[in-house]
DSSP file (Angstrom, degrees, kcal/mol; ACC not computed):
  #  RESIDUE AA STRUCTURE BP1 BP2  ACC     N-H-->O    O-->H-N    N-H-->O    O-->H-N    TCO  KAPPA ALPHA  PHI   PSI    X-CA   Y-CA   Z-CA
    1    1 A X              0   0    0      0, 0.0     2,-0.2     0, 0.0     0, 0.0   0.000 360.0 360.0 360.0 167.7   49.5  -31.7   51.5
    2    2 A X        -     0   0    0      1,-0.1     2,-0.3     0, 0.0     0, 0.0  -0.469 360.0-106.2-118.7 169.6   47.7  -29.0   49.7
    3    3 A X        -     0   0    0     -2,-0.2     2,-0.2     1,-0.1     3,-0.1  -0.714  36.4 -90.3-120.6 139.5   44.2  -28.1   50.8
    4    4 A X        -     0   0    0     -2,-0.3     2,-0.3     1,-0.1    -1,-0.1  -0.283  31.1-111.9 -51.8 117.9   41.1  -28.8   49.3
    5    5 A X        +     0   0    0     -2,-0.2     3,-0.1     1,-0.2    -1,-0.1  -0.280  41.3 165.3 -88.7 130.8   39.1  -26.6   46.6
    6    6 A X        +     0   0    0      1,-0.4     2,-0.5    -2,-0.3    -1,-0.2   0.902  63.0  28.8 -88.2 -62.4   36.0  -25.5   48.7
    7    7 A X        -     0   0    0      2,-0.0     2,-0.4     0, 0.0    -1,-0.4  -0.881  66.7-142.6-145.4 125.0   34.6  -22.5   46.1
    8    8 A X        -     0   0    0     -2,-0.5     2,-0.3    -3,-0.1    -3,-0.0  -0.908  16.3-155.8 -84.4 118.3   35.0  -22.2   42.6
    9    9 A X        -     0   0    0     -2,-0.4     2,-0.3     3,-0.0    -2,-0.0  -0.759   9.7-148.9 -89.0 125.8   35.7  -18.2   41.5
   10   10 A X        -     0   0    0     -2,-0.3     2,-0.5     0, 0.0     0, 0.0  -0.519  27.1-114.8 -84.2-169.6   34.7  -17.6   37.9
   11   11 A X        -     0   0    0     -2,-0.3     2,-0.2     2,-0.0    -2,-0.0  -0.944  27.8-148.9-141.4 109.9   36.8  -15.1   36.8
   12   12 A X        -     0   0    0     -2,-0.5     2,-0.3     1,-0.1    -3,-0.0  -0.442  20.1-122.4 -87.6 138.9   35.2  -11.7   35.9
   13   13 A X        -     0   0    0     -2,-0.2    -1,-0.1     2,-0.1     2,-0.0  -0.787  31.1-116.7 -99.8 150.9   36.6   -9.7   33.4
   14   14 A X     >  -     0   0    0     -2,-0.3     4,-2.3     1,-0.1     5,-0.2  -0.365  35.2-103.0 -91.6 139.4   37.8   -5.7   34.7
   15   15 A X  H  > S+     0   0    0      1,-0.2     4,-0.7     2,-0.2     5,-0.2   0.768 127.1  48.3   2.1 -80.9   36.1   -3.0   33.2
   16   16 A X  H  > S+     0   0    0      2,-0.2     4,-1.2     3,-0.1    -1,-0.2   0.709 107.1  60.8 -78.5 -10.4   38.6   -2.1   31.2
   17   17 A X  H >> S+     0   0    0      1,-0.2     3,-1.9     2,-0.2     4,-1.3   0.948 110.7  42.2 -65.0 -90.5   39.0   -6.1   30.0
   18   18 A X  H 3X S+     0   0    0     -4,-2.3     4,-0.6     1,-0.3    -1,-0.2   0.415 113.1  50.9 -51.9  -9.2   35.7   -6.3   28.7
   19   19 A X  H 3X S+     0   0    0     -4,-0.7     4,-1.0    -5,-0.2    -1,-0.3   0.777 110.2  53.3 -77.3 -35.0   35.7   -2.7   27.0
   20   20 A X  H XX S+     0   0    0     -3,-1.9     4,-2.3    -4,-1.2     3,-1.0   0.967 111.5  41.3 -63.6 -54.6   38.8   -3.7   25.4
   21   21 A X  H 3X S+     0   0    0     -4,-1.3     4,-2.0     1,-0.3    -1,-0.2   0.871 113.3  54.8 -70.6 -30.0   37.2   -7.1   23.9
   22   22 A X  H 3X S+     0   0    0     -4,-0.6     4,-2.1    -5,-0.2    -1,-0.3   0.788 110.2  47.0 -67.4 -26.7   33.9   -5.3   23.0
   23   23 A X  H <X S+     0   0    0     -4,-1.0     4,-4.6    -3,-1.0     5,-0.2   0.944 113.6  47.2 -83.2 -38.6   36.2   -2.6   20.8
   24   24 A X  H  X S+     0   0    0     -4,-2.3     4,-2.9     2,-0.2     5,-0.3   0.905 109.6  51.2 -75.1 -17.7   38.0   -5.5   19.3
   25   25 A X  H  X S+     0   0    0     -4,-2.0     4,-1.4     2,-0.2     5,-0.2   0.947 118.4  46.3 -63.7 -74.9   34.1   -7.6   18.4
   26   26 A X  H >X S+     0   0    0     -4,-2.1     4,-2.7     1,-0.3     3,-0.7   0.882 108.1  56.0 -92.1 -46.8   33.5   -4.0   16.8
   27   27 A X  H 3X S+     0   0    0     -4,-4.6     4,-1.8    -5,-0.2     5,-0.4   0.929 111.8  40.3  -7.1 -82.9   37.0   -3.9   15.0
   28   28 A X  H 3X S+     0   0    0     -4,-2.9     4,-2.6     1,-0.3    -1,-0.2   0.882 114.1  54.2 -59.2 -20.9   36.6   -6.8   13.2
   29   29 A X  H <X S+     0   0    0     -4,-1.4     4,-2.4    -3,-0.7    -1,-0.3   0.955 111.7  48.4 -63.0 -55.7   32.7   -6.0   12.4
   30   30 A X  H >< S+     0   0    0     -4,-2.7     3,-2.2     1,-0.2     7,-0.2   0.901 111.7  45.6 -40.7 -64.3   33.9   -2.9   11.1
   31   31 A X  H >< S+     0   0    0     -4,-1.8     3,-1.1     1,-0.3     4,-0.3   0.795 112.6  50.9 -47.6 -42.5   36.8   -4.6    8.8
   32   32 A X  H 3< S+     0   0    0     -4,-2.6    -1,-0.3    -5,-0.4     3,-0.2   0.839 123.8  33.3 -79.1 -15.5   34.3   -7.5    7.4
   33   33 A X  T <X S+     0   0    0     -4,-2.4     4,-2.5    -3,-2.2     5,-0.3  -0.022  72.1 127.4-136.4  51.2   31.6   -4.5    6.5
   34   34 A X  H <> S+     0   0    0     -3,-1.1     4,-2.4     2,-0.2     5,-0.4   0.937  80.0  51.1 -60.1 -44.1   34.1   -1.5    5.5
   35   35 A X  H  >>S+     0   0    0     -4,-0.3     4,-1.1     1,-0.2     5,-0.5   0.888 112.2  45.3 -57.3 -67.8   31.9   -1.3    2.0
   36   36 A X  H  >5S+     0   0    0      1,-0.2     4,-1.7     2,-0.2    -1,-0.2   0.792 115.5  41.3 -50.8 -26.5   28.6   -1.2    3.8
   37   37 A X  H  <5S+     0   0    0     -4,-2.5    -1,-0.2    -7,-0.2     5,-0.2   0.872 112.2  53.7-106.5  -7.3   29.1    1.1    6.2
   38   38 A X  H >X5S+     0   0    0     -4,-2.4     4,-1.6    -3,-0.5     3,-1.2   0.901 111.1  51.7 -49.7 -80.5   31.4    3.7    3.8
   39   39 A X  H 3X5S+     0   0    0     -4,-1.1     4,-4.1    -5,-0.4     2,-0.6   0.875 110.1  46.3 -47.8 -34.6   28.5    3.6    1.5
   40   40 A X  H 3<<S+     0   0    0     -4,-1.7    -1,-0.3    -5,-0.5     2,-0.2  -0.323 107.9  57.1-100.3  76.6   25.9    4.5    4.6
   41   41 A X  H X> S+     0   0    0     -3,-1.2     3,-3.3    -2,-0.6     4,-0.5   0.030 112.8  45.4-116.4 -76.3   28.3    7.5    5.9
   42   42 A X  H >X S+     0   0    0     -4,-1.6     4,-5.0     1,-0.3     3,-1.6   0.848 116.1  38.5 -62.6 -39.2   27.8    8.7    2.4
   43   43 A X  H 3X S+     0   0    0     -4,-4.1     4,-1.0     1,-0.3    -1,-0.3   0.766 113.4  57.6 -70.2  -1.5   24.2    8.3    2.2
   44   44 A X  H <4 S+     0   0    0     -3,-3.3    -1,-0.3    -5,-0.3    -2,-0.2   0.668 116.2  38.6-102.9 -19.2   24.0    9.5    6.0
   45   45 A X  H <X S+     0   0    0     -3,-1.6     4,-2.1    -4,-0.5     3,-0.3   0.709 109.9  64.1 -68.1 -55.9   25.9   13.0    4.6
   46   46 A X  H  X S+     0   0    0     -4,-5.0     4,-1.8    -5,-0.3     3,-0.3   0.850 108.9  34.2 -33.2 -63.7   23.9   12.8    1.5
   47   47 A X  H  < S+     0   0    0     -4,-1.0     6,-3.8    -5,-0.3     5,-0.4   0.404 118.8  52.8-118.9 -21.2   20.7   13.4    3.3
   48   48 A X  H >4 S+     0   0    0     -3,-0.3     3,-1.8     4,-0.2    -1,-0.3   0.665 108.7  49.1 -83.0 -27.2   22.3   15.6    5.9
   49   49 A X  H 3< S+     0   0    0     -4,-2.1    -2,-0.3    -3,-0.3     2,-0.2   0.981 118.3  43.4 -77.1 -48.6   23.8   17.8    3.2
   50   50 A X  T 3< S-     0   0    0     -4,-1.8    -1,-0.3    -5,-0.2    -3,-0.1   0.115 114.0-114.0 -80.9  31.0   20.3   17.9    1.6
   51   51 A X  S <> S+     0   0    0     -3,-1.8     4,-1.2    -2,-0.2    -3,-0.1   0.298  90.1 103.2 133.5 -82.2   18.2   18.4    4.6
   52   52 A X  H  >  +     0   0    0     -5,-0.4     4,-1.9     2,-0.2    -4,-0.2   0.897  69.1  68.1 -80.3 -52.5   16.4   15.7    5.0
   53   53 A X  H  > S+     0   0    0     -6,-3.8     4,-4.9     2,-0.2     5,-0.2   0.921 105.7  45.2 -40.7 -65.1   18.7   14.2    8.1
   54   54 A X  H  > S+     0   0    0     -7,-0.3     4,-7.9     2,-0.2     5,-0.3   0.983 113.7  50.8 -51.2 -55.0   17.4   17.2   10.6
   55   55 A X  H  X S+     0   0    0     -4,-1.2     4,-5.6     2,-0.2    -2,-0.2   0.962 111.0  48.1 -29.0 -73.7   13.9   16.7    9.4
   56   56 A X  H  X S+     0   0    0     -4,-1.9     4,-1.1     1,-0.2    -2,-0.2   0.943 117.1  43.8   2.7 -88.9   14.4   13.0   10.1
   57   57 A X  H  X S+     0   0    0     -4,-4.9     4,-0.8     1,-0.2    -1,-0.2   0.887 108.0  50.7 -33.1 -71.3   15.5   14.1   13.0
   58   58 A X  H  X S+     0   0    0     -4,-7.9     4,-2.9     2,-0.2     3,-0.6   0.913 113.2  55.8 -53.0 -41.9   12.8   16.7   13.9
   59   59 A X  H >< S+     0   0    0     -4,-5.6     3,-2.5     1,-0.3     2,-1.1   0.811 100.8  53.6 -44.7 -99.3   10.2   13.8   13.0
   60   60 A X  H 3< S+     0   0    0     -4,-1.1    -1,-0.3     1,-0.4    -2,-0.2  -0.049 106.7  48.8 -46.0 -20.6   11.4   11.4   15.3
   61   61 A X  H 3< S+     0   0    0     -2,-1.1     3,-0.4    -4,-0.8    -1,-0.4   0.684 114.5  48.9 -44.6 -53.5   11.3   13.7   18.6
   62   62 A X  S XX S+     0   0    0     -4,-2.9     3,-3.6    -3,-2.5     4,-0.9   0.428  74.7 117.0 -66.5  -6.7    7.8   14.7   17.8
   63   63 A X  H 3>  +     0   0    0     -4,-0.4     4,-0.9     1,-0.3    -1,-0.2   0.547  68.6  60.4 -55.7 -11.7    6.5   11.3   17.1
   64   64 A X  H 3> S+     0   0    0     -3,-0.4     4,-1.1     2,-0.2    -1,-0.3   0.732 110.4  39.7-102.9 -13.6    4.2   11.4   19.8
   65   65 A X  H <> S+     0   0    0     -3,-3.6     4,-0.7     1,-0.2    -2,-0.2   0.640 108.3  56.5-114.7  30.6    2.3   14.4   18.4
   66   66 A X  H  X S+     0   0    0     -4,-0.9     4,-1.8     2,-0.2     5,-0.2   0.702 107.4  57.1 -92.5 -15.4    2.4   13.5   15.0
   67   67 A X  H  X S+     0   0    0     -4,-0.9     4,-2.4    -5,-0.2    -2,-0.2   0.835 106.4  49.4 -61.3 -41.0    0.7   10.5   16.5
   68   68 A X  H  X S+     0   0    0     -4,-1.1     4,-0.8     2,-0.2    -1,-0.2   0.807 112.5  41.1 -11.1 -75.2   -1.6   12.5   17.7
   69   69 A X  H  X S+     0   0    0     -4,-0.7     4,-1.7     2,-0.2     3,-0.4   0.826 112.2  55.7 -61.2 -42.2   -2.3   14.3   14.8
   70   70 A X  H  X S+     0   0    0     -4,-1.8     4,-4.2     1,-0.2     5,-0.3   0.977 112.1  43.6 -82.7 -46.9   -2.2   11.3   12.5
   71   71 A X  H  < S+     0   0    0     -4,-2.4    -1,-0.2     2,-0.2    -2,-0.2   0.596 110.7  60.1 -48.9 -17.5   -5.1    9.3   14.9
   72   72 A X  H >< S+     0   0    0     -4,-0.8     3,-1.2    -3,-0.4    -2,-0.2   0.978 110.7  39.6 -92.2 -87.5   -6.9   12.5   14.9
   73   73 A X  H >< S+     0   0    0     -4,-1.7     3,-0.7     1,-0.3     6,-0.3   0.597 108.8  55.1  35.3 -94.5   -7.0   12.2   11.6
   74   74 A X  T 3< S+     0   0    0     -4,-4.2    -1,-0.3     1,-0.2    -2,-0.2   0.666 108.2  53.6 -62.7 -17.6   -7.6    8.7   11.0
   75   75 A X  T <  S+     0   0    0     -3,-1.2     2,-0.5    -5,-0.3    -2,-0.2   0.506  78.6 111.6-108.4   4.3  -10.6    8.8   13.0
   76   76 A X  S <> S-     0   0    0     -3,-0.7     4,-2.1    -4,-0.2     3,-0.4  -0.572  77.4-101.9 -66.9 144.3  -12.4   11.5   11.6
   77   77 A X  H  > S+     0   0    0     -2,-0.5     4,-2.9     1,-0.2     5,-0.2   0.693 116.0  44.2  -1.9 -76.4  -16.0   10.8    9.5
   78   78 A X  H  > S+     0   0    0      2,-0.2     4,-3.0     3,-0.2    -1,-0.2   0.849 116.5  41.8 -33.2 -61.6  -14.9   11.0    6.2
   79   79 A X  H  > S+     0   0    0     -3,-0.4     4,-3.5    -6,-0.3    -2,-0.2   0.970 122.2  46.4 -67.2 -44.6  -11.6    8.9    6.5
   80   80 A X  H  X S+     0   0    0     -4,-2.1     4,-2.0     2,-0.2    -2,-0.2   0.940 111.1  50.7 -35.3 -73.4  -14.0    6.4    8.9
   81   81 A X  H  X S+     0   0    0     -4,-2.9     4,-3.0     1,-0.2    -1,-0.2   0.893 117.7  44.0 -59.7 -43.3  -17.0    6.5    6.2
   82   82 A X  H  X>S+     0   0    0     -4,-3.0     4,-5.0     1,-0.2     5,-0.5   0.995 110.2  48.9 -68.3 -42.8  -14.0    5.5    3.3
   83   83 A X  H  X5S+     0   0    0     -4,-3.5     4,-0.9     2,-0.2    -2,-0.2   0.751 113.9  50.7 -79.9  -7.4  -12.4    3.0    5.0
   84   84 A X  H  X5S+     0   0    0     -4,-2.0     4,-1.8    -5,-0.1    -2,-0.2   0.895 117.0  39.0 -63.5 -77.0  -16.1    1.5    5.7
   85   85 A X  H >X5S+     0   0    0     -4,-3.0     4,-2.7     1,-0.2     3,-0.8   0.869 107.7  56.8 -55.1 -33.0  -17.1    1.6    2.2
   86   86 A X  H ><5S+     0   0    0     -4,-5.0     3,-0.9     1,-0.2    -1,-0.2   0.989 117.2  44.2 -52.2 -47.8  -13.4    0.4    0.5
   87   87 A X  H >X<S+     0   0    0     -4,-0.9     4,-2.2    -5,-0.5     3,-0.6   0.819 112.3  54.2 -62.8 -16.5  -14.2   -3.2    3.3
   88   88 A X  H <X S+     0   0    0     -4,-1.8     4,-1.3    -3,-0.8    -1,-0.2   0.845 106.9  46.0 -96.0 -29.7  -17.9   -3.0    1.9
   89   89 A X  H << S+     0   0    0     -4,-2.7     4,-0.3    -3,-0.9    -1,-0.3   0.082 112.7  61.8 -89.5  32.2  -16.7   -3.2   -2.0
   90   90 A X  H X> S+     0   0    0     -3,-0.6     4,-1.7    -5,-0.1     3,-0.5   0.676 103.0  39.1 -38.1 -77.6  -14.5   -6.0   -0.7
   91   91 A X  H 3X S+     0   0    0     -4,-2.2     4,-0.9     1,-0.3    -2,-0.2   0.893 113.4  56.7 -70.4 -28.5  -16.6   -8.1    0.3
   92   92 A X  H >X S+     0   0    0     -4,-1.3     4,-1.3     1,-0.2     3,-0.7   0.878 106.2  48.6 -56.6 -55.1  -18.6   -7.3   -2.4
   93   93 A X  H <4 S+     0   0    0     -3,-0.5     3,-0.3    -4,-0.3    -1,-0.2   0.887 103.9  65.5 -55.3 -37.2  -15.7   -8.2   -5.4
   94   94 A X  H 3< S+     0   0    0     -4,-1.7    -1,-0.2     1,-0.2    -2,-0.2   0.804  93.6  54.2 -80.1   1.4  -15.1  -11.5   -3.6
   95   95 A X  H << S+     0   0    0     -4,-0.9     2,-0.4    -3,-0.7    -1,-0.2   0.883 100.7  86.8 -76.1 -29.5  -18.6  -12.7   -4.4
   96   96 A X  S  < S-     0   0    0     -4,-1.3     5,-0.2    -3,-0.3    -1,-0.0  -0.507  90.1-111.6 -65.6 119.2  -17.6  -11.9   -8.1
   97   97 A X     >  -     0   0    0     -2,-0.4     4,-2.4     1,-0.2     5,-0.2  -0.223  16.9-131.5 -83.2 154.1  -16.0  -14.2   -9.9
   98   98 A X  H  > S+     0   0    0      1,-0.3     4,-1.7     2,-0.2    -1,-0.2   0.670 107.3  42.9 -68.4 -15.8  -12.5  -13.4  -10.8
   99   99 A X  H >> S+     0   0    0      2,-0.2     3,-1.8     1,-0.1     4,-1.0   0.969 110.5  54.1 -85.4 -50.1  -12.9  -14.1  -14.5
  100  100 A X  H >> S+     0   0    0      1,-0.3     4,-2.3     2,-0.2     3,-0.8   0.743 112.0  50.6 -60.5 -42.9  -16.2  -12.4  -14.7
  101  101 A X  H 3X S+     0   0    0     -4,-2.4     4,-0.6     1,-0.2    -1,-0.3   0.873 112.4  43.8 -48.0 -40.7  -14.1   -9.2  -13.1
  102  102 A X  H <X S+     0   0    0     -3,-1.8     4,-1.0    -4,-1.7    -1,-0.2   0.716 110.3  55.7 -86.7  -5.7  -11.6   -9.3  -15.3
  103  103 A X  H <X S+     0   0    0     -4,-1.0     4,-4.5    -3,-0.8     5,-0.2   0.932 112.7  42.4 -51.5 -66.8  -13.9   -9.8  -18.1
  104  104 A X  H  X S+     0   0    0     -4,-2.3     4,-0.7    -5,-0.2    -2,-0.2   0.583 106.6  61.4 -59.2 -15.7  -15.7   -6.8  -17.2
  105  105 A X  H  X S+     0   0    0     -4,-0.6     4,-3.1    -5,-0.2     5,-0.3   0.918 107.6  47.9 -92.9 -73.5  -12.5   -4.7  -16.5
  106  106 A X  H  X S+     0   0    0     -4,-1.0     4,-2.2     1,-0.3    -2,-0.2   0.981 108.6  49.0 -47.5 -68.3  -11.5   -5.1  -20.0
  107  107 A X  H  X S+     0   0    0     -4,-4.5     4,-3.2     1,-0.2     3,-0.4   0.954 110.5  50.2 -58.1 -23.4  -14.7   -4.2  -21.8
  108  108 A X  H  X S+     0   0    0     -4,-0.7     4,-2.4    -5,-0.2     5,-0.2   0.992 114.0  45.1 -75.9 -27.1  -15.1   -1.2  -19.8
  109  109 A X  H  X S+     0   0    0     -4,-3.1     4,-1.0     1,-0.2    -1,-0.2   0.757 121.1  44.4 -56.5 -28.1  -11.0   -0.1  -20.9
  110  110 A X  H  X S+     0   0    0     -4,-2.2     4,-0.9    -3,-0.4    -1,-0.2   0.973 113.3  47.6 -89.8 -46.8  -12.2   -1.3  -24.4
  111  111 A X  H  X S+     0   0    0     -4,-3.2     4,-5.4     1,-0.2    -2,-0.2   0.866 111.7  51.4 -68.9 -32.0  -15.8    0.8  -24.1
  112  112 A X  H  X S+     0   0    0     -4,-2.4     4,-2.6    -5,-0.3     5,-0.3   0.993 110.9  52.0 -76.8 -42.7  -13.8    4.2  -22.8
  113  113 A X  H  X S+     0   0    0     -4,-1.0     4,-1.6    -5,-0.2    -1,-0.2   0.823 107.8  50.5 -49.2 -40.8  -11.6    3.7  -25.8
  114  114 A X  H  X S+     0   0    0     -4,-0.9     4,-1.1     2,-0.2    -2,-0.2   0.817 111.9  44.9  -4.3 -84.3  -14.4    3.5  -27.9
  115  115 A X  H  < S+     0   0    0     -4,-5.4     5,-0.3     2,-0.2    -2,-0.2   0.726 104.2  58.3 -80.2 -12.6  -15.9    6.3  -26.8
  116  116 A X  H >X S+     0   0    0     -4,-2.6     3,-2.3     2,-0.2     4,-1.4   0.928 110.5  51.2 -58.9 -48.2  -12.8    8.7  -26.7
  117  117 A X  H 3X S+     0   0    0     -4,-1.6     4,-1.5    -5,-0.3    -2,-0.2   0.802 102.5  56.8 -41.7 -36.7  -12.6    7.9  -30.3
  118  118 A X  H 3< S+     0   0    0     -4,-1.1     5,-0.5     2,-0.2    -1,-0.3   0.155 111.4  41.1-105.0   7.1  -16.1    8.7  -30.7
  119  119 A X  H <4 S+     0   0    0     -3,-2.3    -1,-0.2     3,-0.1    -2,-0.2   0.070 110.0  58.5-126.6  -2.9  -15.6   12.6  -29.2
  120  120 A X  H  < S+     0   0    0     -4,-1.4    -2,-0.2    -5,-0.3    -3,-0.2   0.978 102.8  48.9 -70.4 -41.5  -12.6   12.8  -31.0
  121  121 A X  S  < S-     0   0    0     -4,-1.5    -3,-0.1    -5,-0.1    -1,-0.1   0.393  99.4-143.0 -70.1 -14.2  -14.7   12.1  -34.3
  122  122 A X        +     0   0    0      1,-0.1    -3,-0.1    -5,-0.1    -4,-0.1   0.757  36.9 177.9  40.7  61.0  -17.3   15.0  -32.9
  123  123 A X        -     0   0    0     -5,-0.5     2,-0.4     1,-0.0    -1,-0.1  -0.096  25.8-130.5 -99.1 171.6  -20.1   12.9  -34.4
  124  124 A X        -     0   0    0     -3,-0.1     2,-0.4    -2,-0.0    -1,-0.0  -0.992  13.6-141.0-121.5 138.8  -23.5   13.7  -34.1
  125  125 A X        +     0   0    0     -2,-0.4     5,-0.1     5,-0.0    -2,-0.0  -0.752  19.9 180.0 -40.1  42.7  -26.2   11.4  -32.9
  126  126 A X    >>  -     0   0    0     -2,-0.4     3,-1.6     1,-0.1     4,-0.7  -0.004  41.8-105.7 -84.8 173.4  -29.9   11.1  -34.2
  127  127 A X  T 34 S+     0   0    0      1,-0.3     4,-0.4     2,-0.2    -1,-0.1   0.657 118.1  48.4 -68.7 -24.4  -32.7    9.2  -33.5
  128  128 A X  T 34 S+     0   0    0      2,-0.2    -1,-0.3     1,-0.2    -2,-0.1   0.151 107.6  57.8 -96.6  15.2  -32.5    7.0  -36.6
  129  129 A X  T <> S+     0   0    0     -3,-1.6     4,-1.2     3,-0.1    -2,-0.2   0.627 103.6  50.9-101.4 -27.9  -28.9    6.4  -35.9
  130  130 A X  T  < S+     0   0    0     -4,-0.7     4,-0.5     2,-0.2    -2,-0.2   0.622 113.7  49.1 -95.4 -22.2  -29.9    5.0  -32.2
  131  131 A X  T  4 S+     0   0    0     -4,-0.4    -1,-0.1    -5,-0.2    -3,-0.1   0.507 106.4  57.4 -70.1 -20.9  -32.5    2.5  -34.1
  132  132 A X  T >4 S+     0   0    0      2,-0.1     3,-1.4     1,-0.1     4,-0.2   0.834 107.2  38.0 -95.8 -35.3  -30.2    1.6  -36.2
  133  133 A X  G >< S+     0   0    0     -4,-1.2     3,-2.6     1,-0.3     6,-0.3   0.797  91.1  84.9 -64.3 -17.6  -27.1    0.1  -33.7
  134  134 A X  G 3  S+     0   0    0     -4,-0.5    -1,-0.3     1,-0.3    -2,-0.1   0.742  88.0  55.6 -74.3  -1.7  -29.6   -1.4  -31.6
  135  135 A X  G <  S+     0   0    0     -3,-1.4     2,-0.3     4,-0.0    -1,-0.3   0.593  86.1  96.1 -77.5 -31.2  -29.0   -4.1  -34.6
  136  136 A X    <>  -     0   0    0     -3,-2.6     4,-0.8    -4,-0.2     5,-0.2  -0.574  68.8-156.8 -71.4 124.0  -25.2   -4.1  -33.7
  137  137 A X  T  4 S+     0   0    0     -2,-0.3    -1,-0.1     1,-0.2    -3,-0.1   0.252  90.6  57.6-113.0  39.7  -25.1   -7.0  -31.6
  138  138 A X  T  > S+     0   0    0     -5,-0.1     4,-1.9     3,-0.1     3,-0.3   0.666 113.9  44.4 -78.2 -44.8  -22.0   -6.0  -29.7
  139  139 A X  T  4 S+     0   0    0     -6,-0.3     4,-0.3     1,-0.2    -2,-0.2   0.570 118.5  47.4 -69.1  -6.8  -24.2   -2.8  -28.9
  140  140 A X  T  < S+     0   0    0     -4,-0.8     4,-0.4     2,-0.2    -1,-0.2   0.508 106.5  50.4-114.0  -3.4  -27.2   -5.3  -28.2
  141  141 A X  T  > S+     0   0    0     -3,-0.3     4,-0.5    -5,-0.2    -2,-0.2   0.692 113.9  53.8 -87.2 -35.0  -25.4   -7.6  -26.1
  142  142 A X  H  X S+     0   0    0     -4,-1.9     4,-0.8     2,-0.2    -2,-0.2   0.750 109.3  43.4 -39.0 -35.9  -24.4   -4.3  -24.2
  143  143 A X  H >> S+     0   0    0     -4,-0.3     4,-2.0     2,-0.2     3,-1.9   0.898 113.3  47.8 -94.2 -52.4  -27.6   -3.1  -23.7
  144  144 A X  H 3> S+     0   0    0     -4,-0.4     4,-0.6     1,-0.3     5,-0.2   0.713 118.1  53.4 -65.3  -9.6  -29.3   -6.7  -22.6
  145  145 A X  H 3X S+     0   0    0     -4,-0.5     4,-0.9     3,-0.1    -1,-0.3   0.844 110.8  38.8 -86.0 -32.1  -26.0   -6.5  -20.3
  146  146 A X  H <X S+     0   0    0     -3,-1.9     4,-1.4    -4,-0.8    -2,-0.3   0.902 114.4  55.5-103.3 -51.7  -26.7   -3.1  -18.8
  147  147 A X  H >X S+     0   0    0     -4,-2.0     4,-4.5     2,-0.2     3,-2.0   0.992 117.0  39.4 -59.7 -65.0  -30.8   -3.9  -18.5
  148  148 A X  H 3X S+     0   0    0     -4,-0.6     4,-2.2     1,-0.3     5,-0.3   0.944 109.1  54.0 -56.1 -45.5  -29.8   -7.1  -16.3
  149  149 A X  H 3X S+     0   0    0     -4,-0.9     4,-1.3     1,-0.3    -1,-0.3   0.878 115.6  46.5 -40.6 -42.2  -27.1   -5.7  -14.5
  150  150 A X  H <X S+     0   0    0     -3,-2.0     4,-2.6    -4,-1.4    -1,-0.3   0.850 110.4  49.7 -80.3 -30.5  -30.0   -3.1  -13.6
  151  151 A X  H  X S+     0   0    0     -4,-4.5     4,-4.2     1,-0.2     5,-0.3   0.976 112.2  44.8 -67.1 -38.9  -32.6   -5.5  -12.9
  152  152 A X  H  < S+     0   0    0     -4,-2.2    -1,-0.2    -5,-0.3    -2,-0.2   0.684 111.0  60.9 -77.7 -17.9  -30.4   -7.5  -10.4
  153  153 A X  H >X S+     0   0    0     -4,-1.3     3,-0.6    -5,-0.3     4,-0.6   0.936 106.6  43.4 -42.6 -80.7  -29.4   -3.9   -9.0
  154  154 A X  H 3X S+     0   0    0     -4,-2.6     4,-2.6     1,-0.2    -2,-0.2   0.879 112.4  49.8 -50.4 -44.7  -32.9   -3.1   -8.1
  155  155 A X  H 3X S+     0   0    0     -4,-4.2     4,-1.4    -5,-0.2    -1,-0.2   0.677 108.4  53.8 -80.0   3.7  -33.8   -6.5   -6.5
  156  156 A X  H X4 S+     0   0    0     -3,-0.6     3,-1.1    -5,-0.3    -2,-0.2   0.767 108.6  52.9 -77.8-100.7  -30.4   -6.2   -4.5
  157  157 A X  H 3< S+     0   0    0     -4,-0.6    -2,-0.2     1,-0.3    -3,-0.1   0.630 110.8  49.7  33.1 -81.9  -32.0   -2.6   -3.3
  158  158 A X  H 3< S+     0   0    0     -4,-2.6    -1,-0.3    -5,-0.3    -2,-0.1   0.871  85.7  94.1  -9.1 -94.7  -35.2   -4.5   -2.3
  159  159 A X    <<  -     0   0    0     -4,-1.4     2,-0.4    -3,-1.1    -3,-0.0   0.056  65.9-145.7 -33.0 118.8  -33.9   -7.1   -0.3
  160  160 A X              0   0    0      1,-0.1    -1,-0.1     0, 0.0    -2,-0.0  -0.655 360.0 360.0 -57.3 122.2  -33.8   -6.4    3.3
  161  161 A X              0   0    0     -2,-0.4    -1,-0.1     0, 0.0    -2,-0.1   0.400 360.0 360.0-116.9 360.0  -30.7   -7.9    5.5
């Protein structure tokens, strides 16, 4: 009678078994993506012929003191003091409402057009000429636009927070 199985052996693959099956997984990856990776050998020659590859290159070894450099940088006064004020007209546009912005956005694109026309024309200005628009009431809805805009300016200025 034959003896009893005590211990199961998996069965490990040699060295060279398992290099062998790993060459054939990358065979057949190669074969299913022969286009893609011709086309990046070219662009990977392309960018070495021009250059750019060593660069690449030279980046990527240095990264820890271009990190350096770039945090250095970022943390300076100036960059600090912008990247305060861009979050402080943030919050500030989302209290506005989005048609009123785009309202506003438009007339001013329409006003600068306006007024490039109006140094192109190299007009001259007099005093009875400024008495006389205040009658235009696109230029008098402007003006009663630009007074409130100032008034509501100055009591923002006021207010304490």
């Amino acid at each position: 009678m034959a003896k009893p199985i005590t211990t199961i052996r998996k069965a490990e693959p040699t060295p060279e078994e398992w290099q062998k099956a790993r060459l054939e997984e990358v065979l057949q990856e190669v074969s299913e993506n022969a286009e893609g990776l011709l086309e990046t050998v070219k662009l990977l020659q392309e960018l070495h012929e021009a250059g750019i590859l060593p660069a690449i290159h030279s980046l990527v070894k240095a990264k820890e003191d271009i990190a350096k450099i770039a945090l250095g940088q970022l943390l300076r006064p100036p960059v600090t003091n912008a990247i305060n004020s861009a979050m402080g007209v943030m919050e500030a546009l989302t209290e506005i409402d989005p048609d009123t912005s785009k309202k506003m956005v438009h007339s001013l694109a329409n006003g600068v057009k306006k007024a490039q026309e109006g140094l192109e024309a190299n007009q001259t200005v007099s005093l009875f000429d400024l008495m006389k628009v205040l009658k235009d009431p696109d230029i008098n809805r402007a003006i009663g636009f630009g007074l409130n805009f100032l008034k509501g300016m100055g009591e923002g200025l006021k207010e304490e927070k």
